[in-house]
Structures are given as structure tokens and as C-alpha cells.
N, C-alpha and C positions, 0 to 999 in steps of 0.2 A: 589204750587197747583198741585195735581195728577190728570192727566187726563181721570183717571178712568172716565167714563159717561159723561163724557162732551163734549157737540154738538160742533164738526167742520167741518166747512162749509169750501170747497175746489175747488176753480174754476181751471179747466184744469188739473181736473182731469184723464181722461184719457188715456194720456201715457207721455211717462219721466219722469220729476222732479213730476210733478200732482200725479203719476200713484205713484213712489214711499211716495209722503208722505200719502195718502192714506193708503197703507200697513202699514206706520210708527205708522198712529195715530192709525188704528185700534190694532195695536201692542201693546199700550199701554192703552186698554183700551176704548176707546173712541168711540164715536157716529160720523159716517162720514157722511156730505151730499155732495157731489161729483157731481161737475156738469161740461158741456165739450159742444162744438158744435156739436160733433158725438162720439162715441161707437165705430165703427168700426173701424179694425185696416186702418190704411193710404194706407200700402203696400210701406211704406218707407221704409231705416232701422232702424234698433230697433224701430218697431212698425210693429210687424206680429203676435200678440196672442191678441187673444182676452180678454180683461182686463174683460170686464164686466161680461164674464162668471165665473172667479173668486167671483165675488162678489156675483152674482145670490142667493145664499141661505142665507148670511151674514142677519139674522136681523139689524145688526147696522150699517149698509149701504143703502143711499138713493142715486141713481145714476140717474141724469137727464139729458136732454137736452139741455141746456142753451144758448142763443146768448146774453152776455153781453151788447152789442152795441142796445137792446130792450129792453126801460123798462117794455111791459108788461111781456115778457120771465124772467125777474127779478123777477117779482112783482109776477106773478104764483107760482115761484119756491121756493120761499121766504113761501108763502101761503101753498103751500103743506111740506114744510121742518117743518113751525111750527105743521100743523097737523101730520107730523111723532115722533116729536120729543119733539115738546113744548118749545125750546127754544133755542137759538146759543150761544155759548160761549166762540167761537174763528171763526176770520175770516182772510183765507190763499187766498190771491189774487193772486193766480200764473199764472191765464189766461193769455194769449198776442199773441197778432200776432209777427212774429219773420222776420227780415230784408230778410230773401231768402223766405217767403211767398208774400212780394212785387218781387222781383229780382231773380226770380228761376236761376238756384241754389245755386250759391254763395254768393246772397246777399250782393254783396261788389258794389259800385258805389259811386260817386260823391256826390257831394251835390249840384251842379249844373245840375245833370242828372235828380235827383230827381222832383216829380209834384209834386203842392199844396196838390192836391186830394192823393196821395199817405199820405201825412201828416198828414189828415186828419182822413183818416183811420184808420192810427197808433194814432193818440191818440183817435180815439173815444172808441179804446178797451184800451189803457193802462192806460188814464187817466181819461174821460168819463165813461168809463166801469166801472170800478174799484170805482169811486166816485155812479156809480151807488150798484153797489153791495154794498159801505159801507153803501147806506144812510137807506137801505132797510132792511136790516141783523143787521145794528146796534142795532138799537131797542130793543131787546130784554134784551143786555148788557145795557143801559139804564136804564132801568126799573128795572135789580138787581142789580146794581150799582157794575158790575165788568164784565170785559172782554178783551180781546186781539185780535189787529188786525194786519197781519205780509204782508206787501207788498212784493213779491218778487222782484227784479229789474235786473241791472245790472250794473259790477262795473266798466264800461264806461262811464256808467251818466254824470261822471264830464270831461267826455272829455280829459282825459289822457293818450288814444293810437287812436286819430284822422285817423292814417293809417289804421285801420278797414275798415272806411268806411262807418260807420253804420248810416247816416242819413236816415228818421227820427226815426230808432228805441233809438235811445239812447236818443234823443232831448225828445223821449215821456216818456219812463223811469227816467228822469231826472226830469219831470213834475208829476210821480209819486210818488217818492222821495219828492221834494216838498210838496206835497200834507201831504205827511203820515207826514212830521213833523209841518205841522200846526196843524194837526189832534190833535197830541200829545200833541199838547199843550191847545185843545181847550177841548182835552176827558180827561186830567188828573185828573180833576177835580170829574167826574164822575166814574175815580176809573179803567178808562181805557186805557189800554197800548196800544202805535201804533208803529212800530216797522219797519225796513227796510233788507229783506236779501240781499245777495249779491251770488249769485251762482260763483261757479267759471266757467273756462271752459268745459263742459259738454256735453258727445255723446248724445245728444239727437235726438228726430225723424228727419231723414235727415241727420243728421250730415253727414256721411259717402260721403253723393255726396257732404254737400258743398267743407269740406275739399279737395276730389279732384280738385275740380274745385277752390277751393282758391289756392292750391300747384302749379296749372298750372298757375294762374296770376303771383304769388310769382317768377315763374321760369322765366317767361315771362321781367322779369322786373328788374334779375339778382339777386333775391332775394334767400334764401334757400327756396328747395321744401316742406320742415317738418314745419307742423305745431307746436302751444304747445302741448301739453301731455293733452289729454281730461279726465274730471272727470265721474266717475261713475253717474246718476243719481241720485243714494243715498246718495251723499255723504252732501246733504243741510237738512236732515231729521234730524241730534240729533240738531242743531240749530233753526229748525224750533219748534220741542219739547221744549224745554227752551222756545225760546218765547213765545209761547202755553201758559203756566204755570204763564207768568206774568202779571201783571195791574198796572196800574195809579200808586200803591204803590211802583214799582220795577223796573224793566228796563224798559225803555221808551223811546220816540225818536234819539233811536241809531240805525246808518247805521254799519251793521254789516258782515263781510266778513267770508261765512261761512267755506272755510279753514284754516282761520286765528284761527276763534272760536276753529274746530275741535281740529287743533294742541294745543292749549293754553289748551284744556280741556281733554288734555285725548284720544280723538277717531282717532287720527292718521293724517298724512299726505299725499302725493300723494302715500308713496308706498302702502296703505290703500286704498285710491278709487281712485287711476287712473286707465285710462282703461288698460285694459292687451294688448291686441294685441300695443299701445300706447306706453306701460312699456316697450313690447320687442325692440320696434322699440328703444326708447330712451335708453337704454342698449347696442343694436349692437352698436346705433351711438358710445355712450361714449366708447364702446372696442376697435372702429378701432381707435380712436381718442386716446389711450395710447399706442398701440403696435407698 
């Protein structure tokens, strides 16, 4: 399926991974509806331009307000996207609260540190949220009996580097997941695909302070002070594209790792979207480590 013309719908779009698949899809054609808690830049890092003035002239961008955690903020938005546009025919969950928006700034703690209400939070946007956004947006794929829906997650879910630390965001990403592959099996039928990304590690808005302040734990604890090798924001965008393109008929309820995909298809590995300043660090290291 070419996405020439075809309406998607893109929550947290605003900056990072949001901001770049926006660019991606209108790249390819496409009708964006773009929606975010705020517009303005944070005044974190990598989040100082103003995105939306980018888009300001774009007819094929609809750039809203959104609090996903309100169904009438939903149900508004939903309402004025069909009036822009007439119809969805892909839906990119990429909205979420992120572990250092509970735990500023490193977001790293216990899971006895942790409250209920903190818990609650986090899934009212990544689970709640997200089933709101599908239940409202779906409709349209419904009715033509074809469409794609792409969760983004993370590939912690399954709780295979516990040392993170990341309750409850991963508990609620986990619940996302879940989610997206009932989906998959209840929308197949109706000719539509639900699908799961996996970003890898990624500088996104913040990143910069958590990493410091995770380096000092790490050092704290006799750990190395180097993080991983952070991904470019861009680099979840030609996978998000693919599943774009599929339905019910095609690829479906697959948890997919998008630089697994990258490399397997063509578009490169870390020395392709890692970050640069990242690259040189992990370079010095590797040179003193052979001389």
C-alpha cells in the first residue's frame, strides 16, 4: 500500500521519535494528524525549535492539542481530524509518559520506591490512553474495511534488563503490548493490522540530563560511567513506514525491533543512526582499549 494520501494519525507528535515520524510520513506522501500535550518547545535537550512552526503552512498537517488521558480531548480531536480530512487510515500510538517524567531526572528507582498513584498514571496514558485513542480513530478503518495500527513500546516489556529500573513504565508498556496483540487478533478479521514497535535506545527530549545523572548512579555503585550508544530519533521511521502499508492481509501481530528490522532491510545499523557525539565517545573508548 503506498502512502500516498493516506490519513495518519500520530500521537506525541511533537518532538523526538513523534516529531520525526511526522517528517517521515509527510515524506512519503501522506496526510498527517499530529497531536501532542503542548507545541512548545520543553527547553530540554533536543527539544529547542519550534516544531510547529515547521508545519504552519503544510496543508497536509493537522497539529492539535491532545491529553490522551480525556476522552473528551479525544473525541474533539477525532471530530475535527474527520472534518479535515474525512477519514484515518493508520494509527501511530507513540504518545507516553517516560520513567524520568515520574522520577526527574534519571528516572531510575526501585520498585518498592515506587506509589500506586505513580502506576496509575503511567497506564492511564500508555494503556488507557492508547485504547482510548484506538477505540475512537478506529472507526473509520472499520467502515473501509482496511487499516493499520502501530503501538510503539519498549523493548523492556518483557523485563529482560530489570537493572534499569524502570517500574512502572515498562509494567505499562508491557500492558500495551498485550493489548495490541489481542487487537490483532480481534481486527484481523476486519482487514486490519495491529502491530508493535520497538525503539531502540534513543536521545530523546531529556536524554542528555538523564544519561548524566544515570552515569553518576552507575559510578556510584562501581558500575562504568558510559552509557549505551544512543539512537538518532530517526532511526524507528522506515519501520514505522512498512507497517503503515500493512492490514489484516499482511503483517500483523508482530513485536518488532526497529534496528533489527533496519539492519535485516537495507537501512543500516548504529553507524547509520547512532548519535554522533555517542559514536565518538564509543570510538575513543574502543582506541584506548587496543593501543
Amino acid at each position: 500500500m503506498s502512502l500516498e494520501g493516506k490519513v495518519v494519525l500520530i500521537t506525541g507528535g511533537a518532538r523526538g521519535m513523534g516529531r520525526e515520524y511526522v517528517r517521515g510520513f509527510l515524506n512519503e506522501g501522506a496526510k498527517v494528524v499530529a497531536t501532542d500535550l503542548s507545541w512548545a518547545p520543553s527547553g530540554f535537550s533536543s527539544d529547542d525549535e519550534p516544531f510547529i512552526q515547521e508545519l504552519a503552512d503544510n496543508p497536509n498537517v493537522l497539529a492539535e492539542v491532545m491529553d490522551l488521558t480525556v476522552d473528551s480531548h479525544v473525541k474533539r480531536v477525532y471530530q475535527v481530524a474527520m472534518d479535515r480530512f474525512g477519514t484515518i487510515d493508520v494509527i501511530v500510538n507513540n504518545a507516553g509518559m517516560r520513567q524520568r517524567d515520574l522520577y526527574p531526572p534519571h528516572g531510575s528507582v526501585t520498585t518498592l520506591e515506587t506509589s500506586v498513584g505513580d502506576w496509575q498514571r503511567m497506564f492511564d496514558t500508555h494503556v488507557f490512553g492508547t485504547l482510548r485513542v484506538i477505540q475512537s480513530f478506529v472507526q473509520p478503518m472499520l467502515e473501509q474495511g482496511r487499516g493499520s495500527i502501530v503501538n510503539v513500546a519498549s523493548d523492556g516489556y518483557n523485563g529482560w534488563r530489570p537493572s534499569s529500573r524502570e517500574m512502572p513504565y515498562q509494567a505499562a508498556k508491557a500492558g500495551m503490548v498485550t493489548m495490541a496483540l489481542y487487537l490483532a487478533h480481534e481486527l484481523q478479521p476486519r482487514n486490519i493490522a495491529v502491530n508493535v514497535l520497538l525503539p531502540g535506545h534513543t536521545r530523546s527530549t531529556g536524554s542528555d540530563e538523564q544519561e548524566a545523572q544515570r552515569a553518576k548512579l552507575r559510578a556510584a555503585t562501581g558500575g562504568s560511567s558510559r552509557g549505551s550508544t544512543r539512537l538518532s530519533p530517526a532511526h524507528v521511521v522506515p519501520l514505522a513506514r512498512y507497517l503503515a502499508q500493512q492490514d489484516g492481509s499482511g503483517i500483523t501481530a508482530q513485536v518488532i525491533k526497529a534496528m533489527e528490522w533496519n539492519a535485516q532491510n537495507g537501512f543500516g545499523g548504529l553507524e547509520t543512526w547512532g548519535y554522533a557525539p555517542d559514536l565518538a565517545q564509543l570510538s575513543e573508548i574502543s582506541g584506548r582499549a587496543s593501543s
